[in-house]
C-alpha positions as CSV (number, residue, x, y, z in Angstrom):
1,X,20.7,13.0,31.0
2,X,18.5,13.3,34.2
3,X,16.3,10.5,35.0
4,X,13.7,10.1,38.1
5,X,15.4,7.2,40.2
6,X,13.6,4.1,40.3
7,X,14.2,0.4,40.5
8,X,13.1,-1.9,38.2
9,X,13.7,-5.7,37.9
10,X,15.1,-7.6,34.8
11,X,15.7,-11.3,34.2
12,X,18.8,-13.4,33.4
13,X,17.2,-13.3,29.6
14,X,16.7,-9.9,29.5
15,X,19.4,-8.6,31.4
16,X,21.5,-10.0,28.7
17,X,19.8,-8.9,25.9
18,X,19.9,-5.3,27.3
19,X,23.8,-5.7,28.5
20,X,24.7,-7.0,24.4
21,X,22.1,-4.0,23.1
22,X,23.5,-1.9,25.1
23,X,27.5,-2.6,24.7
24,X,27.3,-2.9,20.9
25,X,26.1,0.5,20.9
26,X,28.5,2.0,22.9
27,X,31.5,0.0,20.9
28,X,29.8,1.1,17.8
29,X,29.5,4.9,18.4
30,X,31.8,7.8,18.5
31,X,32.3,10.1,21.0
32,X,28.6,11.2,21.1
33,X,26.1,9.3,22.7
34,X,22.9,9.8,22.0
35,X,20.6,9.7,25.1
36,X,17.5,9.0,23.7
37,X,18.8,5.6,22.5
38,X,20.2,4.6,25.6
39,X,16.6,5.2,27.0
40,X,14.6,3.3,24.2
41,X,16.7,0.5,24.1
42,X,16.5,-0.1,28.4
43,X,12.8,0.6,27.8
44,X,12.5,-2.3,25.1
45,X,13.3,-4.8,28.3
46,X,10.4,-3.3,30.5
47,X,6.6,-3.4,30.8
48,X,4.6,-0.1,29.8
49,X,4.2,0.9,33.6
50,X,8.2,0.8,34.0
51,X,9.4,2.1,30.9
52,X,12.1,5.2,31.8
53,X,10.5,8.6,31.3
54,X,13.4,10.6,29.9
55,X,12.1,14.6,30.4
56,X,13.7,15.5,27.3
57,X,10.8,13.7,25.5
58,X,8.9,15.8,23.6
59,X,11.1,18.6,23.7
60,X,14.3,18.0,20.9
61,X,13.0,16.9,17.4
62,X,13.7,13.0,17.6
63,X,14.4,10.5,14.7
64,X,11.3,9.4,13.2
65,X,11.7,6.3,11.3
66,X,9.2,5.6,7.7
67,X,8.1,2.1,7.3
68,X,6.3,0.6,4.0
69,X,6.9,-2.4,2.5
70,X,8.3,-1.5,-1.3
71,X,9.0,1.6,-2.8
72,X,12.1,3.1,-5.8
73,X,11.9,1.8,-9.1
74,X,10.3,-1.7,-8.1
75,X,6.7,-1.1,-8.1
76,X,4.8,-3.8,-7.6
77,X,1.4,-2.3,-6.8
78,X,-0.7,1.1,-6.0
79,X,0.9,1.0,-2.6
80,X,4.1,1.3,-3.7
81,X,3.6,4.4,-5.9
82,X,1.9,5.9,-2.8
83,X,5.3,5.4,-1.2
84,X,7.1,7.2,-3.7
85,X,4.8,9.7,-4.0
86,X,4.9,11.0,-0.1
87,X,8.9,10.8,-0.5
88,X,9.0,13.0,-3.0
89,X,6.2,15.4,-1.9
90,X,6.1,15.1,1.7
91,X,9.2,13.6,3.3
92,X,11.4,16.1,1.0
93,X,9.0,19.0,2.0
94,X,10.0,18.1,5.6
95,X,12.1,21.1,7.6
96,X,14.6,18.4,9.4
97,X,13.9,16.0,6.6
98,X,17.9,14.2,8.0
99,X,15.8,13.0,11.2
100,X,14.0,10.9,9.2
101,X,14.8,7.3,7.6
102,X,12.8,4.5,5.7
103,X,13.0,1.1,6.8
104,X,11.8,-1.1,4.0
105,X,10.2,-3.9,5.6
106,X,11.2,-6.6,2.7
107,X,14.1,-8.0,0.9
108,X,15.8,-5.8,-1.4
109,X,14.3,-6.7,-4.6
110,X,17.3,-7.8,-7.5
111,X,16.4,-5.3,-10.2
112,X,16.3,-2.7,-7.4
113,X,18.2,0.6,-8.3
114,X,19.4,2.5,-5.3
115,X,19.7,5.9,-7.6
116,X,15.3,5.9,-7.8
117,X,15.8,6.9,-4.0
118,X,17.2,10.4,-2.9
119,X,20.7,10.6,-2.3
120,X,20.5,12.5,0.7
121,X,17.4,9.5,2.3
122,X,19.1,7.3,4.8
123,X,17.2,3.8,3.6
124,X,17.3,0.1,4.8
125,X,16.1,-3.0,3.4
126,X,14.9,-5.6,6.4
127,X,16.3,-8.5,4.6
128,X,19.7,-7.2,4.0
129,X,20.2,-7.1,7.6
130,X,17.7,-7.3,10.6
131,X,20.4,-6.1,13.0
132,X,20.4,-2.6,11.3
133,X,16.8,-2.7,11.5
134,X,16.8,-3.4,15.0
135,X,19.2,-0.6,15.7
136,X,16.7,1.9,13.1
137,X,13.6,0.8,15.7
138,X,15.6,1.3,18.4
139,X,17.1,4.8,17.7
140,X,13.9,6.1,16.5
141,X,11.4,8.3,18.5
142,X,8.2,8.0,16.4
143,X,7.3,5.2,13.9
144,X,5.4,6.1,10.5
145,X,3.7,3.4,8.4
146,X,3.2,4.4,5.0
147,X,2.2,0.8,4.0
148,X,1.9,-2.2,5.9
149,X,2.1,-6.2,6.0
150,X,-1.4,-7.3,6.9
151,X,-0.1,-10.1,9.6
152,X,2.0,-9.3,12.7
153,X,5.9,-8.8,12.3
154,X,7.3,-9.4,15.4
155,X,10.6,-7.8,15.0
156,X,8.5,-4.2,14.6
157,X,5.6,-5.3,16.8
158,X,7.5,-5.0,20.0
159,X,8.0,-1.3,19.3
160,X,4.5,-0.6,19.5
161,X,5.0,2.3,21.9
162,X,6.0,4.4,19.2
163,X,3.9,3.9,16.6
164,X,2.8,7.8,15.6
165,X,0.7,7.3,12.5
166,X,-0.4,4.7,10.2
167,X,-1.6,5.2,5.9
168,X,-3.9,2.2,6.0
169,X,-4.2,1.4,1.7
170,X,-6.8,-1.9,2.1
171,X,-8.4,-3.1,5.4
172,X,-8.3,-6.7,5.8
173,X,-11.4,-7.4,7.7
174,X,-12.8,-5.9,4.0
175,X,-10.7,-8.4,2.4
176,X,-11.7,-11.3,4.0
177,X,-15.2,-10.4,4.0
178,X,-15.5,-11.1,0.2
179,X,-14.3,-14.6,0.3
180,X,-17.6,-15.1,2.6
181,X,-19.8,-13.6,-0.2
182,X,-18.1,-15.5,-3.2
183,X,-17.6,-18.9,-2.8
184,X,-15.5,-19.2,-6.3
185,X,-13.1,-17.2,-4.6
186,X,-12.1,-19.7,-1.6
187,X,-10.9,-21.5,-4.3
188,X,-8.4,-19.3,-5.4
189,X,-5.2,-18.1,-4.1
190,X,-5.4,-15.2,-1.4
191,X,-1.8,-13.8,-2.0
192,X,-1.7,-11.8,0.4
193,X,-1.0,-12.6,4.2
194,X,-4.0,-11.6,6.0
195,X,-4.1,-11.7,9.8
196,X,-7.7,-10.0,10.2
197,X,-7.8,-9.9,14.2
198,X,-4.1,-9.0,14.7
199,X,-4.6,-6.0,11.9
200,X,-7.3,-4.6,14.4
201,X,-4.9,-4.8,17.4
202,X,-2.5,-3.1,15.4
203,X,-4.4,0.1,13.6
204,X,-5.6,0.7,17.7
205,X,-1.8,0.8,18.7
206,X,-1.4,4.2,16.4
207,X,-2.4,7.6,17.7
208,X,-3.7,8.3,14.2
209,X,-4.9,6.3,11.3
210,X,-5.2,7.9,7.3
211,X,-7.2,6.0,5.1
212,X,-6.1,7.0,1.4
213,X,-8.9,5.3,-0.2
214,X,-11.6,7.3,-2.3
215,X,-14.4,4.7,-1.3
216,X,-15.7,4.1,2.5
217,X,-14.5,1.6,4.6
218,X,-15.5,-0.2,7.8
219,X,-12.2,1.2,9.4
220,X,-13.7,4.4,9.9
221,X,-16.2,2.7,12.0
222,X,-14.2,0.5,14.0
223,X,-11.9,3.1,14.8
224,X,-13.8,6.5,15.0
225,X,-11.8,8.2,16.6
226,X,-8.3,9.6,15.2
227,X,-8.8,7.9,11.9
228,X,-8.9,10.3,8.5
229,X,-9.6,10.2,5.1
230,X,-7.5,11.7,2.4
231,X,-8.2,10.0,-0.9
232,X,-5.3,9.3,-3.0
233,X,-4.6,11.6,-5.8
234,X,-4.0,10.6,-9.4
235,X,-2.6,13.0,-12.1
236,X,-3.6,12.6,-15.5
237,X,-0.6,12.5,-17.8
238,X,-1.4,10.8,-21.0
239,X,-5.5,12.0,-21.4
240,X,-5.6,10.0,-24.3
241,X,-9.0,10.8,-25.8
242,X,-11.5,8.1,-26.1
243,X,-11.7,7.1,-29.4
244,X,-14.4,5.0,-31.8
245,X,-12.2,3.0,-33.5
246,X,-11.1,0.9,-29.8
247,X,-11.4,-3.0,-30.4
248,X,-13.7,-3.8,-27.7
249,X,-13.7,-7.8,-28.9
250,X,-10.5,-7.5,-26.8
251,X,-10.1,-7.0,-22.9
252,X,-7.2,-5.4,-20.9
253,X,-6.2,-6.5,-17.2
254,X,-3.1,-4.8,-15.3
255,X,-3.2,-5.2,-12.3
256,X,-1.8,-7.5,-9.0
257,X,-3.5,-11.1,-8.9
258,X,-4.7,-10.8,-5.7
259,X,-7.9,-13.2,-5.2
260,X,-10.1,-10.0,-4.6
261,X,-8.7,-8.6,-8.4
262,X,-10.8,-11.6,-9.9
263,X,-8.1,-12.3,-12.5
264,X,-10.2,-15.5,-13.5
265,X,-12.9,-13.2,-15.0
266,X,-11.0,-13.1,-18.2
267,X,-11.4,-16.8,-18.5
268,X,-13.0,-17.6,-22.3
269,X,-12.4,-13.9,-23.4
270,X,-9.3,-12.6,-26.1
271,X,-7.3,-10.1,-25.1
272,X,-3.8,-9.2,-22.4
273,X,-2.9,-10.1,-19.0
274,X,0.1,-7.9,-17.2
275,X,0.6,-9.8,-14.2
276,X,2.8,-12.0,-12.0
277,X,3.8,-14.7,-14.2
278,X,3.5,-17.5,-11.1
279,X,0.5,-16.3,-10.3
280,X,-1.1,-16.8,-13.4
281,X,1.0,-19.8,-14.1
282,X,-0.7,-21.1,-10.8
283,X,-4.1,-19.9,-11.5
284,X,-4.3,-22.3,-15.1
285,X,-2.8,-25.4,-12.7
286,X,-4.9,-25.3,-9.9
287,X,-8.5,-24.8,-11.2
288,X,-10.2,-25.2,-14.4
289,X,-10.1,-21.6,-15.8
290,X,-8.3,-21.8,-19.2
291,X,-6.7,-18.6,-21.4
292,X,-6.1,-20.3,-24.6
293,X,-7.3,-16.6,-26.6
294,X,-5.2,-14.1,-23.9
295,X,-1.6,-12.9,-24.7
296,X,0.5,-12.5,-21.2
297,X,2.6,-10.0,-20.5
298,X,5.0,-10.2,-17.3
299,X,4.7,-7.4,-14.9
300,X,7.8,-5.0,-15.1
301,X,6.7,-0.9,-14.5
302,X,8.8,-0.3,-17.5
303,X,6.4,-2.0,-20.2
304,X,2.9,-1.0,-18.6
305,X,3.2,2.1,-21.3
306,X,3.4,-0.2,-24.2
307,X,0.9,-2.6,-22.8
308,X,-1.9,0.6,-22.2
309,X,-1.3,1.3,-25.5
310,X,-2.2,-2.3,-27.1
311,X,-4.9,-3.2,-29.6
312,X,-7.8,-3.3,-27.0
313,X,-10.7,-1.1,-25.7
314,X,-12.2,-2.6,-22.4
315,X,-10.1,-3.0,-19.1
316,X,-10.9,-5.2,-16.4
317,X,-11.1,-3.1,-13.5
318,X,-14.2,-5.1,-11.4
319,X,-12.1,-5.6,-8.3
320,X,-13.6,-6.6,-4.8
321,X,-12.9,-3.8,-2.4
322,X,-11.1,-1.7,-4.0
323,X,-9.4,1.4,-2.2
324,X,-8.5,3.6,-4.4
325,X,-8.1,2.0,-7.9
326,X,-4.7,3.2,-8.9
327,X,-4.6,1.1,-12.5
328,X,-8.6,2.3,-13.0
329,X,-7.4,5.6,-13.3
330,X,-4.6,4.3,-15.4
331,X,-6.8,2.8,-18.0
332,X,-8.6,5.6,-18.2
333,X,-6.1,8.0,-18.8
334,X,-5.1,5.7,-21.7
335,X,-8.3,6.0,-23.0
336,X,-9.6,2.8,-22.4
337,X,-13.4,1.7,-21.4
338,X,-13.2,0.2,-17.7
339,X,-16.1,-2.2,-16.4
340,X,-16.0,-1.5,-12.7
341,X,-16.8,-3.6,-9.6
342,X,-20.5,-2.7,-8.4
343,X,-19.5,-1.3,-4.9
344,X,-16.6,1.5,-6.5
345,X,-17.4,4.8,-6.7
346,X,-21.1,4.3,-6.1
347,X,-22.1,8.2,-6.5
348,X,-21.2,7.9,-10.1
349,X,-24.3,7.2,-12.4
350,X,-22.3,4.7,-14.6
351,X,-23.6,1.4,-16.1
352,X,-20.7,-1.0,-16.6
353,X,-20.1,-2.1,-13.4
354,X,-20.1,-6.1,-12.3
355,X,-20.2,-8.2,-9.0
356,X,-19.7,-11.6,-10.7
357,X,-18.7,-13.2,-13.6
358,X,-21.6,-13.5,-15.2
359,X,-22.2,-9.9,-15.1
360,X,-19.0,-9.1,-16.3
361,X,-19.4,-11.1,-19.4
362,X,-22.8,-9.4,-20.1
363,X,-21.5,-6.0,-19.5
364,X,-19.0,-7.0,-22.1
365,X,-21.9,-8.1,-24.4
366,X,-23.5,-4.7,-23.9
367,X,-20.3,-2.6,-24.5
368,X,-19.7,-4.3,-27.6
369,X,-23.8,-3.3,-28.4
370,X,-23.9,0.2,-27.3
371,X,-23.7,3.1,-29.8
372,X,-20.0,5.2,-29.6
373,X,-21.9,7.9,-28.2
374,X,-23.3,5.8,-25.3
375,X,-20.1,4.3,-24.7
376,X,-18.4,7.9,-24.5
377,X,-21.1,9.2,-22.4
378,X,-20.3,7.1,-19.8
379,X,-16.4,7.0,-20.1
380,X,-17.2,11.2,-19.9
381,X,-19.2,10.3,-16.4
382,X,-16.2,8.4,-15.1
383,X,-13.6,10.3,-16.0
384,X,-14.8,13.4,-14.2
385,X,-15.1,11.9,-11.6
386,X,-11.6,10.9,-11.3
387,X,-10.5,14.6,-12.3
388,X,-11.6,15.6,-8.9
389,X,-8.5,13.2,-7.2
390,X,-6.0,15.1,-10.0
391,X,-4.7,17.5,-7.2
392,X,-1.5,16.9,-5.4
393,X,-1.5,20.2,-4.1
394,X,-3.8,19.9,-2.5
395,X,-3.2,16.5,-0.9
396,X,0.2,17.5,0.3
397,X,-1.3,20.0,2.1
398,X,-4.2,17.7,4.0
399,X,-1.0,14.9,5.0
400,X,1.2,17.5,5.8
401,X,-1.4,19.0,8.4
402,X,-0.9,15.3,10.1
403,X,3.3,15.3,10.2
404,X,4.5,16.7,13.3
C-alpha cells in the first residue's frame, strides 16, 4: 500500500480506540491483510479533511455492505418483502455477488429461520453482536440501505462517508405531517421511531436516493437532485375473481398498526383484524375505541392466506401516506373490495376512497348500496391500475441501472 505522507493528530481517546481497532484486526486475521481496512478503520478516527486517501480507491471492486432492518421468513411489513425481493432479484443477479454482505440492523427475531436466506449470503444480525457489525462497517467500501430506521443510529451514523445509495420506503417528514391534520391521531400510538430533522440530514449524506413508492412524495422536492423513482412492483398470484356473493356487512384489515394505518377506523364495525396483538391490545386500553363485533387474528406471514380468504368482502386499506400499498394490492388479488385513503393513487377515477372516519363509515354504507355491477366496475378501475406495477422485469432492470 502507497499512501501520500502526512501528519495527522489523534487524542489519548482516540489513539486508543484506533490502537484496540487496529490490533484486534491484525490478531484476528490470517496471513492476508487487507489494505482497504487498515485505511477505513485509521480514517474512522479523523475529520473529513484528514481522512487517508488510499489510491487504490476506486480501482479494485470493494466490499459493499446491504443494510435494512428485517428481512427472511419474518416479515413484518411491505418493507421487508422489498428486502427479500432485491436479494433474490438483484443481489443474486450481482457479478461479484461474495463482495457483498447484509447487516440486519435489528435483533434476530426468535422464529427466524436462517435457511429463508441464501446459503452462499454472508448475513448479520446487529443484536447478536455489535462488534461484528462494527467490523462489517468497517471493512466495507460502500454502504447500501435497502430499508432504514427513521431516527439516527449512531453505531452506522459515523460511517457516513460511505453511504452509496439509500431505497427510501416512507418519508417521515410525510409521516409526521398527518398527525398535524388529524388531531384523533395524536392520541394514538406512533409506533414508529421518527426523527423528522435527523432523517433529512441523513437522505443528504447518500449520493443517490430511490424512492419505491408508486405515489409522489415531498422527498423528491427536498432533494432534487440524485433522488429516483422506481415504484415497487407487485405480481399477482392468486387473481381471485371478484365475486357477487362477498359479505360486505364484514370488513378486512391486514396490515401494520402504525398510527398513520388508522386501525381505529374499524371501531363499531363486524369483521377481522391481522395485526400485532400489543398493539391492538393497547389500542382498546388507552382510548375509548371498542371491537366487541371484530375477530383478531395475530400477525404471522404464514396465516395471511387463510385470513384473505375469510368470509368478508371490504378491506380497510384508507391509510395516511401510503407509499406503495403492499397489502392493497394484496386484497385485491384476493378479490376483495378496498376503500382507499383519499390522497392514493389519485389518477384513478375510483369512488371509495376516505380521509376520516366518518367517510369511511359512509363509503361502507354505499358499498353495501351499490348494485354488483357498480361495485365491479370500480374494483375493474383499481385493479388495472395495479397490473401496471406487475412487472419485475422490468424493475430489476431500472435498480440494476443504479448498482455499481
Amino acid at each position: 500500500m502507497w499512501l501520500k505522507t502526512k501528519l495527522m493528530k489523534l487524542y489519548n481517546k482516540e489513539k486508543k480506540e484506533l490502537t484496540s481497532s487496529l490490533v484486534n484486526y491484525l490478531i484476528n486475521s490470517d496471513e492476508y491483510i487487507d489494505t482497504d481496512v487498515l485505511v477505513s478503520k485509521i480514517n474512522n478516527q479523523l475529520s473529513f479533511d484528514e481522512k487517508v486517501r488510499n489510491p487504490s480507491d476506486g480501482k479494485k471492486m470493494g466490499k459493499k455492505l446491504m443494510i435494512t432492518t428485517g428481512c427472511g421468513n419474518t416479515i413484518e411489513g411491505g418493507a421487508d418483502i422489498w428486502t427479500n425481493n432485491f436479494i433474490e432479484n438483484i443481489w443474486k443477479g450481482v457479478k461479484f455477488r461474495k463482495n457483498w454482505k447484509l447487516l440486519i440492523d435489528s435483533k434476530k427475531p426468535v422464529d427466524f429461520n436462517p435457511n429463508s436466506l441464501p446459503s452462499d449470503l454472508d448475513w448479520h444480525f446487529h443484536g447478536d453482536n455489535h462488534e461484528i457489525t462494527t467490523d462489517l462497517l468497517e471493512e466495507c467500501s460502500e454502504i447500501y440501505y435497502l430499508h432504514s430506521h427513521y431516527h439516527k443510529r449512531e453505531h452506522i451514523w459515523k460511517y457516513e462517508n460511505k453511504f452509496k445509495l439509500l431505497f427510501v420506503h416512507a418519508y417521515p417528514s410525510e409521516m409526521s405531517e398527518v398527525l398535524k391534520y388529524q388531531p384523533e391521531l395524536k392520541r394514538l400510538q406512533f409506533n414508529t421511531k421518527v426523527d423528522v430533522d435527523f432523517y433529512k440530514e441523513f437522505v443528504q449524506s447518500f449520493d443517490k436516493r430511490i424512492w419505491i413508492g408508486n405515489n409522489p412524495t415531498q422527498l423528491v422536492d427536498d432533494f432534487p437532485n440524485y433522488t429516483y423513482s422506481i415504484p415497487n412492483y407487485y405480481e399477482f398470484k392468486h387473481n381471485i375473481p371478484f365475486s357477487d356473493n362477498l359479505n360486505f356487512k364484514n370488513v378486512g384489515f391486514a396490515s401494520r398498526a402504525e398510527t398513520r394505518k388508522c386501525m381505529h377506523w374499524m371501531h363499531g364495525l363486524t369483521g377481522f383484524i391481522l395485526s400485532s396483538k400489543y398493539d391492538f391490545i393497547n389500542l382498546k386500553d388507552s382510548t375509548q375505541y371498542t371491537f366487541p363485533n371484530i375477530k383478531f387474528y395475530q400477525w404471522m406471514p404464514e396465516i395471511l392466506d387463510s385470513f384473505m380468504r375469510k368470509d368478508f368482502g371490504i378491506f380497510h386499506g384508507a391509510y395516511f401516506k401510503e407509499p406503495f400499498g403492499y397489502s392493497i394490492f394484496q386484497a385485491v388479488d384476493y378479490g376483495k373490495l378496498p376503500i382507499i385513503h383519499t390522497d392514493w393513487a389519485k389518477g384513478v377515477d375510483y369512488k371509495y376512497r376516505a380521509s376520516t372516519k366518518n367517510e369511511f363509515d359512509k363509503c361502507i354504507k354505499q358499498i353495501r348500496r351499490d348494485t354488483h355491477k357498480e361495485r365491479f366496475s370500480e374494483f375493474a378501475k383499481l385493479k388495472t391500475y395495479m397490473m401496471t406495477f406487475d412487472n419485475r422485469k422490468l424493475w430489476v432492470e431500472r435498480i440494476n441501472s443504479h448498482i455499481s
